[in-house]
C-alpha positions in Angstrom: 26.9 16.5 36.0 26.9 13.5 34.3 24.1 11.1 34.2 22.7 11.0 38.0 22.7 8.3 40.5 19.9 9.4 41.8 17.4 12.5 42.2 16.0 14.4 45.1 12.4 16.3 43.9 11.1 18.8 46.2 8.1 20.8 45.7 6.7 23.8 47.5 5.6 22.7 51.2 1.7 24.7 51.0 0.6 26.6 54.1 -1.9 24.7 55.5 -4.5 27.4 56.2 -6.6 26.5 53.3 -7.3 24.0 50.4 -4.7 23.6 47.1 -5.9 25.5 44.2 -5.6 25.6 40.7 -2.7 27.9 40.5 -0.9 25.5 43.5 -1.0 22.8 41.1 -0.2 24.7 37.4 2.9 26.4 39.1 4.3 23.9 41.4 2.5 20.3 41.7 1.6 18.8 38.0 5.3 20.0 36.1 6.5 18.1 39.5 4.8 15.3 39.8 5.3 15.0 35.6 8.8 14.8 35.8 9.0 12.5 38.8 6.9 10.0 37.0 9.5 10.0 33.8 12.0 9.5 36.0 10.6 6.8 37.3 9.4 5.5 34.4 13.2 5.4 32.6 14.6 3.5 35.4 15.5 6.4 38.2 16.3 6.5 41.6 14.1 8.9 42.6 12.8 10.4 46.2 9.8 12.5 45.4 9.5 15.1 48.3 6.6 17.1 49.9 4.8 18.2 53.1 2.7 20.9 54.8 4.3 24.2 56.4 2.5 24.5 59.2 4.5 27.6 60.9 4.5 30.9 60.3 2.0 33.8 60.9 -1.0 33.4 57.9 -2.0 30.3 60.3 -1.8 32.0 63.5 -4.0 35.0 62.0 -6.6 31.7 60.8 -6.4 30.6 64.4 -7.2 34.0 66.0 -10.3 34.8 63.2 -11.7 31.4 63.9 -11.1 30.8 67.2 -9.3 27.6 67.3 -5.3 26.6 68.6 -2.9 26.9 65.4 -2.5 23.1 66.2 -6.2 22.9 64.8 -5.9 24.9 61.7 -2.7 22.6 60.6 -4.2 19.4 61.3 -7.6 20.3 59.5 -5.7 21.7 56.5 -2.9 19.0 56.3 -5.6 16.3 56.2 -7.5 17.9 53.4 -4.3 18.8 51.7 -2.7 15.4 51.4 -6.0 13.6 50.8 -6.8 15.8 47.5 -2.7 15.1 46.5 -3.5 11.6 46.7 -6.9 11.7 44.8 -5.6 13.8 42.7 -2.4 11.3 41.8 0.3 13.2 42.9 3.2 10.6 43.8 5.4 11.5 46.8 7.2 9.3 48.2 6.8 11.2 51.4 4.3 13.8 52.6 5.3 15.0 55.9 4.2 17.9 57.7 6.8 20.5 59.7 4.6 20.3 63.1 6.5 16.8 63.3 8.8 15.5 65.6 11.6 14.6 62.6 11.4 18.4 61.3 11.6 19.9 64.5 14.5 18.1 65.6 16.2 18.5 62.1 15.8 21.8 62.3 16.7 22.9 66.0 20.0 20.9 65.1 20.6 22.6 61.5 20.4 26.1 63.3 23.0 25.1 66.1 25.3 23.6 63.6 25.0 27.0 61.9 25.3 28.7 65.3 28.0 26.7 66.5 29.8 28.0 63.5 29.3 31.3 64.2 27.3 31.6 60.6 25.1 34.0 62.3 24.9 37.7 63.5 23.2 38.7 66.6 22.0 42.2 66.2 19.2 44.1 69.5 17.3 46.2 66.6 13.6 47.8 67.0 11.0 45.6 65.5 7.2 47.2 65.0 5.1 46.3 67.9 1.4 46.2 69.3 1.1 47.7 72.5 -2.5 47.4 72.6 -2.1 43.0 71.4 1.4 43.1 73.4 3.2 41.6 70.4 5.9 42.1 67.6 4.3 42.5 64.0 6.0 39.9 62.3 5.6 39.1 58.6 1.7 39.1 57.6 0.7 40.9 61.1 1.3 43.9 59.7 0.4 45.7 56.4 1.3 48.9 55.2 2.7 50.4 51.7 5.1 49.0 49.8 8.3 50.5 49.5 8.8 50.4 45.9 5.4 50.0 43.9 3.2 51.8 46.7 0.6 49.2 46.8 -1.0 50.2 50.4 -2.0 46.9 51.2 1.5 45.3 51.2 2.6 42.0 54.2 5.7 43.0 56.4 7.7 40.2 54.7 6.3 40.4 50.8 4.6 42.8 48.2 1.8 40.3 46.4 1.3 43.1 44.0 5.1 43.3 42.6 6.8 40.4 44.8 9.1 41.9 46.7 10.3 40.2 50.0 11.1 43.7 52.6 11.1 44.1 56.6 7.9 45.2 58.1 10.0 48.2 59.4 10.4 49.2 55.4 6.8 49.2 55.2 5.0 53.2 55.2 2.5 53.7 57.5 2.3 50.4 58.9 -0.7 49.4 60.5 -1.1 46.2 63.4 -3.1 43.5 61.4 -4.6 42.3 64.8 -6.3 45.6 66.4 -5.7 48.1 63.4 -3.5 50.6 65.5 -0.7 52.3 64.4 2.8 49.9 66.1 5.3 51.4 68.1 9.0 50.5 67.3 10.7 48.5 70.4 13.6 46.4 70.8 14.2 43.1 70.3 17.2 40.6 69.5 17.2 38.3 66.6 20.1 36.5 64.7 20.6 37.0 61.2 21.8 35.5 58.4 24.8 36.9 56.3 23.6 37.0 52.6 26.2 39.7 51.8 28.8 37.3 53.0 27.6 34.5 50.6 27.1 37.2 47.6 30.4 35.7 46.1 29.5 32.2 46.1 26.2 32.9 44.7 27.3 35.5 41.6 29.9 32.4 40.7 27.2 29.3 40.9 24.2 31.0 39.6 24.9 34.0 37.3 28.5 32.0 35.7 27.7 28.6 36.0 23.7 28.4 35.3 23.1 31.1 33.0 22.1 28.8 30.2 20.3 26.0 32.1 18.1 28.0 34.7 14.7 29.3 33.3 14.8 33.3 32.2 12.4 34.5 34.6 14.5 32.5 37.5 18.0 33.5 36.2 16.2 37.0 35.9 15.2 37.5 39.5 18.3 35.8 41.1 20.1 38.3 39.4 18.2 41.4 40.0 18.5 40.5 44.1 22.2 40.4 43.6 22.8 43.2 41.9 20.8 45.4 44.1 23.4 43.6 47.2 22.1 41.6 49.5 21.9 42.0 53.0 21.7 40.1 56.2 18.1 38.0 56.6 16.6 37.2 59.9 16.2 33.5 60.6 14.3 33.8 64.3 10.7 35.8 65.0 8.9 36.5 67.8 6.2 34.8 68.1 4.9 31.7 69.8 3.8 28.9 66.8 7.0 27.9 65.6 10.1 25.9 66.5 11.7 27.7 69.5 15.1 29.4 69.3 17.4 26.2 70.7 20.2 28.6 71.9 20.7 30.4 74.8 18.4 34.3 75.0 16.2 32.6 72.4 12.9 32.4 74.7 9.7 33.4 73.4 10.9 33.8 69.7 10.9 30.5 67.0 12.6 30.1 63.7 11.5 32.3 61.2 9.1 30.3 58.8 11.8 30.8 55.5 14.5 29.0 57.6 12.1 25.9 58.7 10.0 25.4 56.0 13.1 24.5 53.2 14.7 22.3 56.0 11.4 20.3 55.8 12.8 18.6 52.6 15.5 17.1 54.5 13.4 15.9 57.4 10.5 14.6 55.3 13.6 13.1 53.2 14.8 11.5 56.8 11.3 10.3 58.2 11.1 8.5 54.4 14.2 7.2 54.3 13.6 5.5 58.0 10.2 4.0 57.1 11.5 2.7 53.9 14.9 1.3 55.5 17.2 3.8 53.5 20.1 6.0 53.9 18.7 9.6 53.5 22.1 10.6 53.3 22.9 9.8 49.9 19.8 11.7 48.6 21.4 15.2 50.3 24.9 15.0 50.5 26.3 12.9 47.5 27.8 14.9 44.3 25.9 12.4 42.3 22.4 12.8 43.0 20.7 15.7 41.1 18.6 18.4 43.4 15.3 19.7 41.7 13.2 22.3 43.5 10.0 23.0 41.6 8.3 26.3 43.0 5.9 29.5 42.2 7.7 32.5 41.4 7.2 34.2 45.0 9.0 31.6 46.3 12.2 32.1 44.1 14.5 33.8 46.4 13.9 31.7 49.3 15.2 28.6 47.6 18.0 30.3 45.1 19.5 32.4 47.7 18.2 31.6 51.3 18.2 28.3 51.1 21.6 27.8 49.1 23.1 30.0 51.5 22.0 28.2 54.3 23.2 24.5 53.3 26.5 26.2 52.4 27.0 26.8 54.9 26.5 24.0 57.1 29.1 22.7 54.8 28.0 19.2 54.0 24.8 19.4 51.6 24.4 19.3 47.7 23.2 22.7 46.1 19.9 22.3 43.8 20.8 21.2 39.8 18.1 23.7 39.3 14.6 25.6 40.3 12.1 25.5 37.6 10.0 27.8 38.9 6.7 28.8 37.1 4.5 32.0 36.8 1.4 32.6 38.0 -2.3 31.2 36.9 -5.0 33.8 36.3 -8.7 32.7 36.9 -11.1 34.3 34.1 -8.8 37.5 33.4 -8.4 37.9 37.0 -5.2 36.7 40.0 -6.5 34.1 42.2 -7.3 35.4 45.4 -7.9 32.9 48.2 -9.5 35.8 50.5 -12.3 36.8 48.1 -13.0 33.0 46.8 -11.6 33.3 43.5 -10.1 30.0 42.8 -10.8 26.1 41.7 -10.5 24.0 44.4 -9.0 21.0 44.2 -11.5 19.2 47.0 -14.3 20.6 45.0 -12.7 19.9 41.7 -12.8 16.4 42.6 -16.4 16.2 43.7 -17.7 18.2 40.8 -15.6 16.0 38.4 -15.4 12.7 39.7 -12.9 10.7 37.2 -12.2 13.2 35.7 -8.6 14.2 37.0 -6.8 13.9 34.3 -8.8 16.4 32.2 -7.5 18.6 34.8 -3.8 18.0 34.5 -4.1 18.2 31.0 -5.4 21.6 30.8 -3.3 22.9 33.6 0.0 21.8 31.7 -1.6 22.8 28.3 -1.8 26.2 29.5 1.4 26.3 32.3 2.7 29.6 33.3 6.3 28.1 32.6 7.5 31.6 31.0 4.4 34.2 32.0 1.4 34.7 33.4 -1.1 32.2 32.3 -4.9 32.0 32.5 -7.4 29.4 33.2 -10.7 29.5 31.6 -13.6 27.3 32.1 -14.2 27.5 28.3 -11.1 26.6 27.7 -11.2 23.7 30.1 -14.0 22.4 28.3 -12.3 22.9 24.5 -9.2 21.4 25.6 -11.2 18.5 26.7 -13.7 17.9 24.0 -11.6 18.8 21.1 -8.7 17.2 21.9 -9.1 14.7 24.9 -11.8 13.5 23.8 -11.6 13.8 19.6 -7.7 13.5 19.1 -6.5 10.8 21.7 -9.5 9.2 22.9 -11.3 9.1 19.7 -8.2 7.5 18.0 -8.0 4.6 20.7 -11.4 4.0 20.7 -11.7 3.4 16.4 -8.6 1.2 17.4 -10.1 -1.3 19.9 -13.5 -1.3 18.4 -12.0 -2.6 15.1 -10.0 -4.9 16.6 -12.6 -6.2 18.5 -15.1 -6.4 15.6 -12.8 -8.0 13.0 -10.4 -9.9 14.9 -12.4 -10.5 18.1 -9.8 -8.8 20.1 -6.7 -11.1 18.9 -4.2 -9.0 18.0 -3.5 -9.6 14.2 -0.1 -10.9 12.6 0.5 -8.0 9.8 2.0 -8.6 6.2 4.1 -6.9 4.7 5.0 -3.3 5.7 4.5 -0.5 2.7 6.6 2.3 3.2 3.9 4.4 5.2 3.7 1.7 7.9 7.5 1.8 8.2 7.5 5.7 8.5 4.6 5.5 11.0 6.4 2.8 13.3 9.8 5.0 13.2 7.8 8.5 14.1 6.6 5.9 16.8 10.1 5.4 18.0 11.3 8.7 17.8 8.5 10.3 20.0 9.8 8.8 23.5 13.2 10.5 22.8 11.1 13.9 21.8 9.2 14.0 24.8 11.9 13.1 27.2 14.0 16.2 25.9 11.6 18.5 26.4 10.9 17.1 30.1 14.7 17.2 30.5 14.2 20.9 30.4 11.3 21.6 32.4 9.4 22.4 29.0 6.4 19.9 29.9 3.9 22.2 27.8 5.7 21.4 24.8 6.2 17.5 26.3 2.1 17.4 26.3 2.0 18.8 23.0 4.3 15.8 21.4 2.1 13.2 23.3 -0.9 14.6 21.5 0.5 14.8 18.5 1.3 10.7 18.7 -2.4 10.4 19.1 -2.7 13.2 15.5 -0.2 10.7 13.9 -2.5 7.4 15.4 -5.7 9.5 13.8 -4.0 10.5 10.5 -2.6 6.8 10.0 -6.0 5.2 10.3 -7.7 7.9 8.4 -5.4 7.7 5.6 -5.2 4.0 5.0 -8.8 3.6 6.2 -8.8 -0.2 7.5 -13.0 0.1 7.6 -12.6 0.2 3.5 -9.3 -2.2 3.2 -11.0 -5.2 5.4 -13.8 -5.4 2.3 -10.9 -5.8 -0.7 -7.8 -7.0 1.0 -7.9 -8.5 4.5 -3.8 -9.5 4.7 -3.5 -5.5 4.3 -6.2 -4.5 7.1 -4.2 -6.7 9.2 -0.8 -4.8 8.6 -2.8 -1.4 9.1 -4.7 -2.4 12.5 -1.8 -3.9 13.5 0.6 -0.8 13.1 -2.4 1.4 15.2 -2.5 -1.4 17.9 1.3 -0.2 18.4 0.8 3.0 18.3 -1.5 2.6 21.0 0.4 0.9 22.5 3.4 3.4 22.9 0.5 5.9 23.7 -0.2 4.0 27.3 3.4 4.6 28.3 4.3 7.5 27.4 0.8 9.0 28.8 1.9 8.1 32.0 3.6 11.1 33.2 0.4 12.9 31.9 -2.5 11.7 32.1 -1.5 8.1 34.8 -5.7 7.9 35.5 -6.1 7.3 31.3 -3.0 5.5 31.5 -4.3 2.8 33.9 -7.5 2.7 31.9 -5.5 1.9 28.2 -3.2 -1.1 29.6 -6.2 -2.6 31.5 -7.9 -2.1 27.8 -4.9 -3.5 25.9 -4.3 -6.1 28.6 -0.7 -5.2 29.7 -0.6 -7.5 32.4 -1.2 -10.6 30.4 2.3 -9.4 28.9 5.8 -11.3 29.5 6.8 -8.1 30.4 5.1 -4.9 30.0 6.4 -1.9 28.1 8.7 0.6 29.5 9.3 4.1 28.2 12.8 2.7 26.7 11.6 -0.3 25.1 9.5 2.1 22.6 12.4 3.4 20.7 14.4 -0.2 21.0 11.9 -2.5 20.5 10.1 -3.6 17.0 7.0 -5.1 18.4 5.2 -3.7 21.5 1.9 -5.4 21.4 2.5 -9.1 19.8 0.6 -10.6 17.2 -1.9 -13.1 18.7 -2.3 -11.0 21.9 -6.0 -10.9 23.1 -7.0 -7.3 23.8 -10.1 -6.3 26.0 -13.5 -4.3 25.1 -13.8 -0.7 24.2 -14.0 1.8 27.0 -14.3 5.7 26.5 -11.0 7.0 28.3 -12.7 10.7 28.2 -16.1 11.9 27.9 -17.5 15.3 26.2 -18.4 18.1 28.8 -21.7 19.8 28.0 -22.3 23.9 28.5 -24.6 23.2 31.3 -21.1 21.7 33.5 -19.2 24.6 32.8 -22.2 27.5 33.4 -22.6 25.5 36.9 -18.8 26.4 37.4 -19.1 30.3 35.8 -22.0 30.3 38.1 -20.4 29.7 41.4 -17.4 32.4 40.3 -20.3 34.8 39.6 -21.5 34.0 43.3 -17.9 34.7 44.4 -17.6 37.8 42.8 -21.2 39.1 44.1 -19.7 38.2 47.8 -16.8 40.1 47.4 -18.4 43.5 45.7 -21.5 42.8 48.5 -18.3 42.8 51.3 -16.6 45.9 50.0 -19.6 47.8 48.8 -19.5 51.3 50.9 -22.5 53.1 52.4 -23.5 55.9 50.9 -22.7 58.6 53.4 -25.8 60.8 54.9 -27.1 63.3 52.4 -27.2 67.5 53.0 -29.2 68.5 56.1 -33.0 69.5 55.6 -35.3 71.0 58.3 -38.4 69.9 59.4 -40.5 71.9 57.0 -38.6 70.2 54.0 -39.7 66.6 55.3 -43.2 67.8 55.7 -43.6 68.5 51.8 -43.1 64.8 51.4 -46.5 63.1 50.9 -45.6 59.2 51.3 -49.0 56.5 51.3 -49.5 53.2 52.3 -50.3 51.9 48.5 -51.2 48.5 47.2 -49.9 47.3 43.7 -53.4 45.9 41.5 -51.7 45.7 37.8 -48.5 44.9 36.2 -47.0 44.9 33.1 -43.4 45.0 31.6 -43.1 47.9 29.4 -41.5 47.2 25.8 -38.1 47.6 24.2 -36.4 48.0 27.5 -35.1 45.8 30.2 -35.6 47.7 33.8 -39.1 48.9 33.7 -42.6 47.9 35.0 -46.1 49.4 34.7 -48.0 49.7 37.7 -50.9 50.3 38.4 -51.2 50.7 42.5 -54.6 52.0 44.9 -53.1 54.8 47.2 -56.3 55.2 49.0 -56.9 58.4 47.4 -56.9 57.7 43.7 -55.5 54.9 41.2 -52.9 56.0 39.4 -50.4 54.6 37.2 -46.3 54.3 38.0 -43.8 53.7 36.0 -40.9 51.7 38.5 -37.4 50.7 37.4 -37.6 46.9 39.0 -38.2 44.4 36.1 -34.7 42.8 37.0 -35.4 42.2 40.5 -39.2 41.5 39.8 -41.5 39.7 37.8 -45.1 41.7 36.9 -46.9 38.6 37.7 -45.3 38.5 41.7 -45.3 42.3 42.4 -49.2 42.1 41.9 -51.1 42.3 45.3 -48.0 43.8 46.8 -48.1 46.2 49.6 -45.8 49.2 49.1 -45.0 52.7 50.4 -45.6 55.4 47.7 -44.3 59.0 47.5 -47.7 60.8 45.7 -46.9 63.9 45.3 -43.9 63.3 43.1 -44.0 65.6 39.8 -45.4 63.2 37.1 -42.9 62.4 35.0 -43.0 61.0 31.2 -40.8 57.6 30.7 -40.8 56.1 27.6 -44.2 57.4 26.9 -46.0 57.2 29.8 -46.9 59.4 32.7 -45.4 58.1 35.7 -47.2 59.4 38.6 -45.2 59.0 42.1 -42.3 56.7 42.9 -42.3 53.4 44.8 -40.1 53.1 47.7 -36.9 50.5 47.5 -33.6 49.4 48.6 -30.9 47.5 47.8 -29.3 44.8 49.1 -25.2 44.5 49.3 -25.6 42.1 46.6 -27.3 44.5 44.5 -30.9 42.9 44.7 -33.7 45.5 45.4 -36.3 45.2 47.9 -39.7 46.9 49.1 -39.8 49.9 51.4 -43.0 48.1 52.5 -45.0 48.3 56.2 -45.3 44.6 57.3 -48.8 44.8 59.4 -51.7 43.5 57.8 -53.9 46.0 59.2 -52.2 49.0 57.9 -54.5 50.5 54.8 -54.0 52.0 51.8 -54.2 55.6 52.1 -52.6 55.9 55.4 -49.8 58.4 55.4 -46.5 57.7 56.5 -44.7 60.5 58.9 
């Protein structure tokens, strides 16, 4: 295609039955919202499209656990969802939701054009169903093994551990996700879509004519599905959230969620397009306008195959220009798991880090899982941010204004003649705008942030190497040159940080006083225009665009993961099962006391144990107790505690332990006294 007209951008539609995450916005949301905001930016016509998915069965099963009508789980989660996009300065130009009126008609009336066409098969198969619940198993309401890695905890639609998409019936030994009991297989009629029937089509667009511009690990998996022959896909379900069936034997069953959802870009397209007075038309079904899906990895298939296959045909859409779809974000060495907790929240993201949003993007793009798995690191988080946030960029706008301010009283100054450095620096200026659009142009926006940070090097090198702080005491017509060459170059930094960082952006025009400008600098006028911030301009005060982020911030974070991961182990930790039989005699040997604890010490050179000293009632004897990391000496003392006396005595580390103090544990691995509660009960007293 040649230049565009005009660009559709979709992005993922989340399930809304739970917050975004980090890895939400690393694989799908910031590269988005990045390239939307160059387009934008260079003069595009650009709809920028997004919504909630409110169907399918992960909500329903959120319903049932909590109590609630599916209804209330979408509307709680779309609400917090589209607030934290917003917060967080994502820029759609429409957010819509599929539990609206627009997608529900857009979709009943894409599935009869397709049926109406006879683009579908109707096959009666069996399906896995609950007697006991009185419903099919669709999708996530059944788990089982999967097929081809064995992982036993494998969804009836997808394999999270090696992301393959399957039938519940090709799970092994499925089990019903809402009683546990092993399904029955029953019959049922659904209609089908005809992959195999579109496998031509799909070999010639994708593997022949996007070999070279589609991402590897896209290009990869498209091809993989083909090969291996693809096979007819349900579009309908049976279930009772969901857009009904609009055709005749279609009661009780609704589109299948992977049919809906993609269908949501058009009608969220539609309901913008209405608000704003436009014809959606144009931005779905003219050769000119160039289709962008951005996506996670799992979601690959769906819009490469499915979805293609589906506006094909219907017969009237455009085909995506291409699906740059990312990796996945670790957390700490570990996947993300929304189940066990282990995630950053954007909602509490925002609250812990007011402000700070951009630090965010910056380290979720720095480390984007555009070709593998990536991690996220706290420590990393805060490098990224102090080392270069805060010392490369902001520390080289910050030297800029100050000395601007302090010898020139915020006038920009008229410069003298350029040396040949200046005239180097201003044409590296130039050339960055071109750099970074190339590599945004191929969905390399990790290697885009990387050139806007290394504008901000070139800003710091400049005024380190010509050092204007030295200049202004022997040659002021040459200070002027020099601060006038880094008041461009900061100037070139607010634009083109847009796409980036557009929170820092705001601040550095406010600073610079863009709006006092005839006009104010566009991403283009950078590489065509000699002067960006004119001579005589009056500049505002200095204002930190970042600020450091002590240990004590990130340990509060490492903290709450620790918490997470304590749950999790507590949840899952087993009981032990019941020890070998003994009679009545052998309990009788035991010799347990009501004891009370009168000394404590730690003992040295090791971490777990504690001195005692503790009345039994029949002597005072000394007991060595592994506790010290659950206990303090000072707050055992005084302690009442149950005693086993007629324990063996026992050297540890060089002292005679005599008798063992009674504990638990709790799930979370904290111990806790065996201890009788009653005042009244002495020492002495035995227990039996």
């Amino acid at each position: 295609m040649s230049k565009p007209k005009r660009y559709t951008v979709t992005t993922a539609l989340p399930y809304t039955n739970g917050p975004i995450h980090i890895g939400h916005l690393a694989g799908v949301y910031v590269p988005a919202d990045i390239y939307v905001r160059y387009l934008r930016l260079t003069g595009n016509d650009v709809a920028f499209i997004g919504g909630s998915d409110e169907h399918g069965v992960p909500i329903t099963i959120k319903a049932k656990n909590e109590g609630v009508s599916p209804q209330d789980i979408v509307d709680k989660y779309h609400a917090i969802i589209k607030k934290s996009f917003e917060e967080f300065g994502i820029t759609y130009d429409n957010y819509s939701r599929t539990s609206a009126p627009i997608h529900h008609k857009t979709a009943s009336e894409f599935f009869k054009t397709l049926y109406d066409k006879g683009e579908f098969i109707e096959e009666t198969s069996e399906q896995l169903y609950d007697e006991e619940a009185k419903q099919f198993l669709a999708d996530r309401f059944v788990v089982g093994t999967c097929p081809k890695c064995g992982n036993e905890e494998s969804y009836g639609d997808q394999c999270e551990n090696c992301g393959t998409s399957h039938n519940a019936t090709d799970l092994i030994n499925p089990k019903s996700a809402i009683t546990g009991n092993t399904p029955t297989l029953k019959q049922t009629k659904h209609w089908y879509l005809p992959l195999d029937k579109h496998e031509d089509f799909l070999r010639e667009w994708i593997l022949k004519g996007h070999k070279k511009d589609w991402k590897p690990n896209v290009y990869g998996q498209v091809k993989s599905w083909i090969d291996d022959g693809l096979r007819p896909r349900a579009v309908t379900r049976d279930l009772d959230w969901g857009i009904p069936v609009p055709v005749e034997g279609g009661e009780g069953k609704v589109l299948y969620v992977w049919f809906d959802a993609p269908i949501g870009y058009i009608s969220s397209t539609k309901e913008w397009a209405e608000r704003e007075g436009k014809d959606w038309e144009p931005y779905w079904k003219d050769k000119d306008t160039k289709l962008v899906h951005f996506i996670g990895k799992d979601n690959i298939v769906f819009h490469c195959i499915i979805f293609p296959s589906m506006l094909k045909a219907e017969g009237s859409y455009i085909l995506p220009d291409n699906v740059p779809a990312n990796e996945f974000l670790n957390l700490e060495g570990n996947k993300l798991s929304t189940s066990k907790n282990w995630a950053v929240w954007l909602p509490e993201y925002l609250k812990d880090f007011p402000g700070q949003q951009d630090v965010l993007r910056y380290v979720l793009n720095a480390n984007a899982p555009e070709t593998k798995d990536n991690d996220f690191t706290w420590k990393d988080f805060q490098a990224r941010n102090n080392n270069e946030l805060v010392a490369i960029f902001g520390n080289f706008i910050n030297r800029v204004v100050v000395l601007t301010n302090k010898y020139y009283q915020g006038i920009v100054p008229t410069p003298s003649e350029f040396t040949q450095v200046d005239e180097e620096t201003l044409a590296a200026v130039k050339a960055y705008p071109n750099v970074i659009a190339s590599s945004i142009e191929r969905y390399r926006f990790r290697e885009a942030g990387q050139e806007l940070m290394n504008l901000a090097r070139l800003g710091n090198k400049y005024l380190a190497d010509e050092e204007p702080w030295k200049m202004i005491k022997v040659d002021e017509a040459r200070t002027q040159t020099i601060m006038y060459v880094a008041l461009q170059i900061a100037s070139a930094l607010a634009t083109l940080c847009e796409p980036f960082l557009p929170f820092t952006s705001v601040k550095l025009k406010n600073i610079l006083c863009f709006s006092e400008l005839d006009s104010e600098t566009q991403w283009n006028d950078i590489p065509n225009k000699d002067v960006l911030l004119p001579a005589g301009h009056q500049i505002g005060k200095a204002e930190l665009l970042f600020s450091k982020i002590e240990d004590k911030t990130i340990q509060e974070q490492l903290d709450k993961l620790e918490a997470s991961k304590k749950a999790n182990e507590a949840a899952n930790k087993q009981v032990e099962p019941q020890k070998d039989t003994i009679t009545f005699e052998d309990f009788t040997k035991l010799d347990i006391r009501v004891g009370t604890i009168l000394e404590a010490e730690k003992m040295p050179k090791t971490k777990k144990l504690l001195k005692l000293k503790v009345d039994t009632g029949i002597d005072t004897r000394t007991i060595v107790s592994g506790i010290a990391e659950s206990f303090s000496a000072e707050e055992v003392i005084g302690k009442k505690v149950t005693v086993l006396v007629n324990l063996a005595p026992r050297a540890l580390r060089g002292v005679e332990s005599q008798g063992m103090i009674l504990m638990t544990e709790t799930p979370d691995g904290k111990l806790v006294f065996v201890n009788p509660d009653d005042a009244e009960v002495e020492n002495g007293l035995q227990i039996s």
